[in-house]
BADO-964078 format. One record per residue (C-alpha): chain; residue in three letters; x, y, z. Coordinates in nm, 4 decimals, decimal comma, padded with zeros to 6 digits. Example, Ala and Ser with C-alpha at 12.3 -4.5 7.8 and 13.67 -1.06 7.14 Angstrom:
<recs>
(rec "A"; "Ala"; (01,2300; -00,4500; 00,7800))
(rec "A"; "Ser"; (01,3670; -00,1060; 00,7140))
</recs>
This chain:
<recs>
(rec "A"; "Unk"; (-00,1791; 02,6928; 00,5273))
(rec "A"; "Unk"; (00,1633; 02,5914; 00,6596))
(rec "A"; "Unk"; (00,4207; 02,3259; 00,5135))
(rec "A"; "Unk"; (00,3483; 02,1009; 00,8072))
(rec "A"; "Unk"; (-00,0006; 02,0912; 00,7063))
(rec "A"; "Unk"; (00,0810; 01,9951; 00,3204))
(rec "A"; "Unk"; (00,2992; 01,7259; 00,4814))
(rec "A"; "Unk"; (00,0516; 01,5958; 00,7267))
(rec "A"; "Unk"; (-00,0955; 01,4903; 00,4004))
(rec "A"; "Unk"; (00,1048; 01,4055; 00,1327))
(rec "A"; "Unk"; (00,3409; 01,2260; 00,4493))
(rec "A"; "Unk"; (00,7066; 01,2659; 00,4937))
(rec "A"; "Unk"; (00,8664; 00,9853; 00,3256))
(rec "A"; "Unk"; (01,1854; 01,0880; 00,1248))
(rec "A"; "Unk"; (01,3855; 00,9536; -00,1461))
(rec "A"; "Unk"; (01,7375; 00,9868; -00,1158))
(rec "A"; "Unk"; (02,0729; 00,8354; -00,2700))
(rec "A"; "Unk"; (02,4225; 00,8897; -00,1181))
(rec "A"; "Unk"; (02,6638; 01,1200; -00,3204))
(rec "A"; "Unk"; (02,8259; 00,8310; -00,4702))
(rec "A"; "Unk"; (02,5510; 00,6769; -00,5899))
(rec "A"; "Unk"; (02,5580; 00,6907; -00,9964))
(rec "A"; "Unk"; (02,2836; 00,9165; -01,1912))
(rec "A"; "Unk"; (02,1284; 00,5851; -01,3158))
(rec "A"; "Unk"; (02,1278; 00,4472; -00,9992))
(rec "A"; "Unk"; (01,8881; 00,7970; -00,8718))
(rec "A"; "Unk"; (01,7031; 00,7879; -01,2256))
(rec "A"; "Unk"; (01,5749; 00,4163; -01,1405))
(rec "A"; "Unk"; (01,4783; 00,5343; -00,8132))
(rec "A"; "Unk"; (01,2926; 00,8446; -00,9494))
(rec "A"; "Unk"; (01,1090; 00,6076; -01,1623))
(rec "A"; "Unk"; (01,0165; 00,3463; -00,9469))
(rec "A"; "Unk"; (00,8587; 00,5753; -00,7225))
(rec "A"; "Unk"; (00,6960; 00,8169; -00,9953))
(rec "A"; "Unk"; (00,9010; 01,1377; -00,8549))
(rec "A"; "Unk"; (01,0789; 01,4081; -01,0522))
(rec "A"; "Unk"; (01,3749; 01,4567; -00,7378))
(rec "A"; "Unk"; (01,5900; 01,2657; -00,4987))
(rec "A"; "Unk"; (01,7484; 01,4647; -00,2152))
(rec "A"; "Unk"; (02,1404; 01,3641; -00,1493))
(rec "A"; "Unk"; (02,2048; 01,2347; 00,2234))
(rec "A"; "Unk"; (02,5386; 01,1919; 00,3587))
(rec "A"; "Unk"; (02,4284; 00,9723; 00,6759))
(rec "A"; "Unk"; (02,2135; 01,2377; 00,8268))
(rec "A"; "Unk"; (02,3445; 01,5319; 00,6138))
(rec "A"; "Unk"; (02,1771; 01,6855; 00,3397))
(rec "A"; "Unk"; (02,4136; 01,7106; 00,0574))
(rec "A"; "Unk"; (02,1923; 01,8169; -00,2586))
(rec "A"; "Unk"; (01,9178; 01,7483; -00,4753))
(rec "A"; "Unk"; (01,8745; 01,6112; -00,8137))
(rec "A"; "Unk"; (01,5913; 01,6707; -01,0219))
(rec "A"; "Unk"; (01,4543; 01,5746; -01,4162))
(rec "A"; "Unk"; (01,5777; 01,9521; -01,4893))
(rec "A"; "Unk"; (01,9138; 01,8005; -01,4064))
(rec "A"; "Unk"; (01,9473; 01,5049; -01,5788))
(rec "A"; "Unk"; (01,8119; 01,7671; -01,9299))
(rec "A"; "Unk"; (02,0935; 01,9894; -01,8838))
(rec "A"; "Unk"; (02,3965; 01,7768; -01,7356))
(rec "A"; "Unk"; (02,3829; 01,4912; -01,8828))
(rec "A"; "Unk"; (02,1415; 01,4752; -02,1559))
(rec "A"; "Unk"; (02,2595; 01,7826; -02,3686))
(rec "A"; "Unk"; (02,6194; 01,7166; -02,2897))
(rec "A"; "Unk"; (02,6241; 01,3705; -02,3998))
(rec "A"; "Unk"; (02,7316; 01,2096; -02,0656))
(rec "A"; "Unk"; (02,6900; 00,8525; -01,9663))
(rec "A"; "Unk"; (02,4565; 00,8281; -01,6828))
(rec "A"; "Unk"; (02,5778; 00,5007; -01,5568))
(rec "A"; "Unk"; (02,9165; 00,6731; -01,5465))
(rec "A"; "Unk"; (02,8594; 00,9725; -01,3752))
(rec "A"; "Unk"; (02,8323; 01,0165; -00,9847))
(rec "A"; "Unk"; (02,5633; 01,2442; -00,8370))
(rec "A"; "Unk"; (02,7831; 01,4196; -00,6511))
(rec "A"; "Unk"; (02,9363; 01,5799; -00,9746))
(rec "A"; "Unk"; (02,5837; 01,7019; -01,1148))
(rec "A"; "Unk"; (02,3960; 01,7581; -00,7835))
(rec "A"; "Unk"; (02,2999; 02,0771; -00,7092))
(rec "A"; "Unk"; (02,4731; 02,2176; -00,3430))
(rec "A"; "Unk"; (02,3897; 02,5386; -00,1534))
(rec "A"; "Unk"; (01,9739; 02,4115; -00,0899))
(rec "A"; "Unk"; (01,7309; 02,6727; -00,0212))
(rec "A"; "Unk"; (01,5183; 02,4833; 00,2402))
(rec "A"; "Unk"; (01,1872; 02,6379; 00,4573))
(rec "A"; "Unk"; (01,0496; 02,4988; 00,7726))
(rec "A"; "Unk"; (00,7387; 02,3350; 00,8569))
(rec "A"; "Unk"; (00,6094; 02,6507; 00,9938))
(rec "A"; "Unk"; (00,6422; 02,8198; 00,6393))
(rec "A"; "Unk"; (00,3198; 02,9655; 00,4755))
(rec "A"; "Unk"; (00,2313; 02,8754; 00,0989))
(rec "A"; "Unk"; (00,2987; 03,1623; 00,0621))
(rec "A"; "Unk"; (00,6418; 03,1896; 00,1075))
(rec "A"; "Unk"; (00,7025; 02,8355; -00,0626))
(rec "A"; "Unk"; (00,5083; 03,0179; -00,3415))
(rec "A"; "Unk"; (00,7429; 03,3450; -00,3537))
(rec "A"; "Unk"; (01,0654; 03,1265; -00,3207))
(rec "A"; "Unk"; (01,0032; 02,8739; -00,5723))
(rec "A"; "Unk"; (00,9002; 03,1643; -00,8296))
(rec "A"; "Unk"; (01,1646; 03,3843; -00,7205))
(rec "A"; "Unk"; (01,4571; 03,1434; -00,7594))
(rec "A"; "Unk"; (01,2766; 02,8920; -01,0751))
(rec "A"; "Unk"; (01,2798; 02,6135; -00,8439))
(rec "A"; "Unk"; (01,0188; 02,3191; -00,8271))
(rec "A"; "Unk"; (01,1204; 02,1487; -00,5077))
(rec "A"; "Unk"; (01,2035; 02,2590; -00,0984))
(rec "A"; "Unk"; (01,3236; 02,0711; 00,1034))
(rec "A"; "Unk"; (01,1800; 02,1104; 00,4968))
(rec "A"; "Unk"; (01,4056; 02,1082; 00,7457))
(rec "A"; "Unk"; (01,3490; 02,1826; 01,1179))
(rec "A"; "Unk"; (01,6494; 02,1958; 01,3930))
(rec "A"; "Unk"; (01,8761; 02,1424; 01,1274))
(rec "A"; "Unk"; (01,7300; 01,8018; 01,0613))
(rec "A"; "Unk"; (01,5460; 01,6906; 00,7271))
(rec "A"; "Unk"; (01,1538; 01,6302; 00,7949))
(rec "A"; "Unk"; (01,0503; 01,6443; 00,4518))
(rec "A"; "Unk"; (01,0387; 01,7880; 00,0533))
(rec "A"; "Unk"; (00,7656; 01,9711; -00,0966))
(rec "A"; "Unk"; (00,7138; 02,0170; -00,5029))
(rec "A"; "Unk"; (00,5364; 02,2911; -00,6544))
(rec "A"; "Unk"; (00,2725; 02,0650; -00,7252))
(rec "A"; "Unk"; (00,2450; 02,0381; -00,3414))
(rec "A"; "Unk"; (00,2233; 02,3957; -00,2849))
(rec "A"; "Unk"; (-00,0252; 02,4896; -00,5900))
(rec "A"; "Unk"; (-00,2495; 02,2161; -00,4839))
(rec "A"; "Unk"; (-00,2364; 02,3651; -00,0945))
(rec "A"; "Unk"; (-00,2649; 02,6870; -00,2662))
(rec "A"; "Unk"; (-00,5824; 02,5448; -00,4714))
(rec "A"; "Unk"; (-00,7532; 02,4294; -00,1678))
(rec "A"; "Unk"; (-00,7212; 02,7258; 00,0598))
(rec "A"; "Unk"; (-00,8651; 02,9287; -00,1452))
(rec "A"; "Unk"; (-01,1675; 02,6934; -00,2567))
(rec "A"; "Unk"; (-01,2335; 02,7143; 00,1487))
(rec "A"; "Unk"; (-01,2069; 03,0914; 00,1670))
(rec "A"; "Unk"; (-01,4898; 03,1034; -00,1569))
(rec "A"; "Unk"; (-01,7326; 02,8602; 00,0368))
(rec "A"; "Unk"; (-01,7165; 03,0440; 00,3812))
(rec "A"; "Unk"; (-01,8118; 03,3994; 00,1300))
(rec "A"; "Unk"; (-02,0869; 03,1833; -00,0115))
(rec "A"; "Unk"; (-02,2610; 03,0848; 00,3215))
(rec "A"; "Unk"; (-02,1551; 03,4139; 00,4483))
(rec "A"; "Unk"; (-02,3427; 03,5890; 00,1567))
(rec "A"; "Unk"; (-02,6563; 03,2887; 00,1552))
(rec "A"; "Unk"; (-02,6689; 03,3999; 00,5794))
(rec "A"; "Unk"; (-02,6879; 03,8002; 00,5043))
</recs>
């Protein structure tokens, strides 16, 4: 299974702040839309991400003020992204390799979408439930 197929159904609408948005401001958003990242755009640029993990570690357990602090000084820069033409595979080996939960999709340098792991494992899940049934009617046909 590709990434364009986990899109196809899950969709491609993204959740984004600017960098000067404040970390409340992307916290509000990642709860009024039940999501555990918000990608940073700069018009059509993709600046960064900001994730649950980041709100733990740069502003919970250093005692920062959330409604103080702008995205842009907690975001995390330097994105590994895949296309929509990536396997499961690879979304699989990346996000294990490098301990991260979300990619971001981007084809011809423009932003189509964001997977999770949850995305992936679920793909993952249900490519493998279809390889089991074609054994089993293979094996019931023998």
């Amino acid at each position: 299974m590709k990434v364009r197929d986990i899109l196809h159904r899950k969709g491609t609408e993204l959740f984004t702040v600017t960098p000067d948005a404040s970390v409340l401001d992307a916290l509000k958003l990642m709860s009024e839309k039940n999501i555990g990242g918000v990608l940073i755009m700069d018009g059509q640029f993709l600046k960064g991400i900001f994730t649950e993990r980041d709100y733990a570690r740069k502003i919970v357990l250093k005692g920062k003020n959330s409604a103080d602090i702008k995205i842009s000084e907690v975001m995390v820069t330097g994105l590994i992204t895949v296309s929509s033409e990536s396997t499961t595979s690879e979304c699989m080996k990346l996000m294990t390799d490098r301990t991260i939960r979300h990619l971001p999709v981007v084809d011809e340098g423009k932003l189509v979408g964001l997977i999770s792991i949850g995305d992936v494992v679920k793909a993952v899940i249900e490519e493998q439930q279809q390889v089991i049934q074609h054994l089993e009617q293979y094996i019931a046909g023998a």
